[in-house]
C-alpha positions, 0 to 999 in steps of 0.5 A: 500500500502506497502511503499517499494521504494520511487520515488525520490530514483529510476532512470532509463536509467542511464549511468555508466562506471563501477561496482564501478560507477553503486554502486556510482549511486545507493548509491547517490539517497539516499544520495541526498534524506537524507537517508545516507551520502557518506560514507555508499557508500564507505562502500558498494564498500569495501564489494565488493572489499572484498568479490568479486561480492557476491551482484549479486543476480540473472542474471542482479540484484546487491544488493548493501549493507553494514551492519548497520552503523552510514552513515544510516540516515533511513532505505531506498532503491533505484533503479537504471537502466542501459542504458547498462548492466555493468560487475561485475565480476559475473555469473549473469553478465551484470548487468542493475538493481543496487539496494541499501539498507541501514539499521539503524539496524539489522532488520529494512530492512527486510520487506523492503526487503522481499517485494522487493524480492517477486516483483522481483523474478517474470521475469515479474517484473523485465522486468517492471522494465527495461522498465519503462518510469518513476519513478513514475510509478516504485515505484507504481508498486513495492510497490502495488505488492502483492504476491500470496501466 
């Protein structure tokens, strides 16, 4: 079993009231489990104030992220799912699936990465993921999908 998402960083069914909200959300289950401190958060928010809603990967999906930092602890990924779907100002909006990556390095992530991108570039996933009742069972999902390649 790969180790992708662990189940204390992921929350479903949360509330935000904003983009800026939803990223604070996503960002503090990794700060509350040690991965990051708040600073990497603010990091994360600037790169979007900057660069506008780039992080809006695919319909409903923020990948919310910065580039390595000393705010990163360790490597790591969080989940966060939305009562009710945000706007971030994208073509992919509402958004209700805010991820959060943080990276020690330039290349730590990336199988993390990857294998969060092949999870979710199934609709079927991504659909699992918005109707999960609880974390744990979000995690296992995640980190036992295999690709078919």
């Amino acid at each position: 079993m790969k180790n992708i998402i662990n189940a204390e960083n992921i929350q479903l069914n949360a509330e935000a009231t904003d983009w800026k909200d939803a990223m604070e959300r996503s960002g503090k289950l990794l700060v509350d489990s040690g991965y990051i401190t708040p600073d990497y958060i603010d990091l994360t928010i600037r790169c979007v104030e900057e660069n506008g809603p780039y992080i809006v990967i695919t319909p409903g999906l923020a990948l919310s992220h910065s580039r390595p930092d000393a705010s990163v602890h360790k490597t790591g990924l969080s989940l966060l799912t939305l009562k009710e779907p945000i706007s971030f100002g994208s073509e992919n909006d509402p958004v209700d699936i805010v991820l959060t990556l943080a990276a020690t390095d330039d290349t730590s992530h990336l199988e993390m990465l990857q294998g969060m991108a092949e999870y979710i570039s199934e609709e079927e996933n991504l659909e699992a993921i918005r109707t999960a009742r609880d974390s744990e069972t979000a995690a296992k999902a995640i980190n036992e999908f295999e690709a078919d390649l």
